[in-house]
N, C-alpha and C positions, 0 to 999 in steps of 0.2 A: 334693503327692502325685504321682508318677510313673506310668509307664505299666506296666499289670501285663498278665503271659503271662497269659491265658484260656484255659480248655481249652475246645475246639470240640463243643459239645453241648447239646443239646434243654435249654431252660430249665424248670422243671416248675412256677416260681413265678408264675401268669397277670400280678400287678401287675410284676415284675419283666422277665417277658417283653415288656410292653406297653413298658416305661421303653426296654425296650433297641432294641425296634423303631423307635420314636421316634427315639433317639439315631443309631442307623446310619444310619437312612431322611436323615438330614438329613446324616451325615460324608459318604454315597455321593453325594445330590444336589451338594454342597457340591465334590467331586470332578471329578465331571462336569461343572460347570462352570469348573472350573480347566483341563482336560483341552480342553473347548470354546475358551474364550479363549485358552490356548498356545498351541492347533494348528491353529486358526482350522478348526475341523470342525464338523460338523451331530452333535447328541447327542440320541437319544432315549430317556430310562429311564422306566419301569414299573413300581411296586412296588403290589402289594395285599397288604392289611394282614389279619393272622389273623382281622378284622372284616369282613371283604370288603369294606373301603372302597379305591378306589385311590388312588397320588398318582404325579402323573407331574412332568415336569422336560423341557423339551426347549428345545434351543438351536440355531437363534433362536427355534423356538414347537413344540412337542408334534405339533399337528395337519399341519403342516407338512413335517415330518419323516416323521412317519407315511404322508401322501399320499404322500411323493416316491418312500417303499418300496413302496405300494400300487401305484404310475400312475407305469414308470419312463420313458413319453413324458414327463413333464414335465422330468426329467434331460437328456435330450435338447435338447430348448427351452433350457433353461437352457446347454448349449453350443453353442448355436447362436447365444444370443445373444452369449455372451461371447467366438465366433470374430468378430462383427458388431461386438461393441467395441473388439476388435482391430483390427478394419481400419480404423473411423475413427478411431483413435490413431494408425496405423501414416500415414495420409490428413492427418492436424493436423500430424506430424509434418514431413511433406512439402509443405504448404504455407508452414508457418513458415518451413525450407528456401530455398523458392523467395523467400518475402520479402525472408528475409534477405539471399541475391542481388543480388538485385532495388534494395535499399539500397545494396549497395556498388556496381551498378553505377552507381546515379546520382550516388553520394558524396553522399547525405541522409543528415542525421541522423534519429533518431525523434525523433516529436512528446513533447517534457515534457510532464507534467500542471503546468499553472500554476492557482492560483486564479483570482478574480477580483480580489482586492484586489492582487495579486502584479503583473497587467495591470496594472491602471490604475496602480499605482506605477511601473512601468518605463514607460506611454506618458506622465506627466506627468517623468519624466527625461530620454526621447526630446525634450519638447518644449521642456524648460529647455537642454538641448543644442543644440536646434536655434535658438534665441533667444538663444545664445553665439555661436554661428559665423555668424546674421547681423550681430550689432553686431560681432563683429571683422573681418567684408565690409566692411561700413562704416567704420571704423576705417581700414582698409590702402586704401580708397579714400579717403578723406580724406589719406592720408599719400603716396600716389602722386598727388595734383591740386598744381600746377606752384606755386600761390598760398602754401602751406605749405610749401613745399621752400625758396622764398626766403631768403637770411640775410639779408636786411634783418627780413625777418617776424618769422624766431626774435628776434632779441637787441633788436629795437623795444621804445623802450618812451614811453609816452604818455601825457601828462599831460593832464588837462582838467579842468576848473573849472567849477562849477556856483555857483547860487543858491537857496537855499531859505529865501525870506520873509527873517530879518538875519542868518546867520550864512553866511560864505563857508568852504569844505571844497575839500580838494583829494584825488581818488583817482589811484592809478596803475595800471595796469594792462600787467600782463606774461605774454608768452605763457610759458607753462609745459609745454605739450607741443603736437602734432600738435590743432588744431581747440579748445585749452581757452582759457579767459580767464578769470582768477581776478583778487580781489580782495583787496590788502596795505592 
């Protein structure tokens, strides 16, 4: 069923008048707040009912609105404050500013947000790293000590002979790199 023209005039049938006060009272409310949320405005309506009951609708709050027409010092306040939120925006903004400065003068990065489990992953890598580059200290100092350098050292090789209780064994042993001795 579509929407039909109405002729504009006094309803004579009381249940029907009531259906239809009903029906508007809630498309106008229903409006008003459409009208509210678009336009991001203050709405206050008012309807009393041929029962003298009211209903009112106001956006953000009825009482509110109505004050604010009542005691327009409170309007006042209200931009007073919102010139005073301006300036501490206008004040963050200009701080952040000087931070940022302030950064590139030092050439600092900003601080990551790291976990904890994130730390303690990268300081147990820090410390496997750092337990690499002592043994290969040790390492390049073993290979720069004058004993090691010799070629008799390197290509030596040496036989010795043991006993253990009756069976007689022979090992060899040949150096194989800088400070190793291994057994063929």
């Amino acid at each position: 069923m579509g929407r039909r023209k109405i002729e504009i005039k006094f309803i004579e049938d009381s249940i029907e008048r009531k259906a239809t006060f009903s029906r508007r009272r809630n498309g106008i409310f229903k409006k008003a707040d459409e009208l509210a949320k678009l336009c991001n405005v203050e709405i206050a309506v008012l309807v009393i009912s041929p029962t003298n009951i009211p209903y009112t609708y106001g956006y953000p709050c009825f009482n509110d609105v109505v004050e604010r027409i009542q005691n327009p010092s409170a309007s006042s306040k209200l931009s007073s404050l919102m010139k005073e939120l301006e300036q501490i925006k206008e004040f963050q903004e200009d701080l952040r500013k000087r931070q940022q400065r302030n950064l590139e003068k030092s050439n600092m990065k900003e601080n990551v947000d790291l976990k904890l489990e994130d730390l303690v992953a990268f300081k147990a890598k820090l410390e496997a790293y750092q337990a690499g580059l002592k043994r290969k200290h040790v390492e390049m100092e073993d290979l720069s000590s004058p004993s090691i350098l010799s070629k008799n050292t390197k290509n030596k090789m040496m036989r010795t002979e043991y006993s253990s209780g009756q069976s007689k064994g022979m090992y060899e042993f040949r150096a194989f790199g800088p400070g190793f001795l291994g057994t063929i």
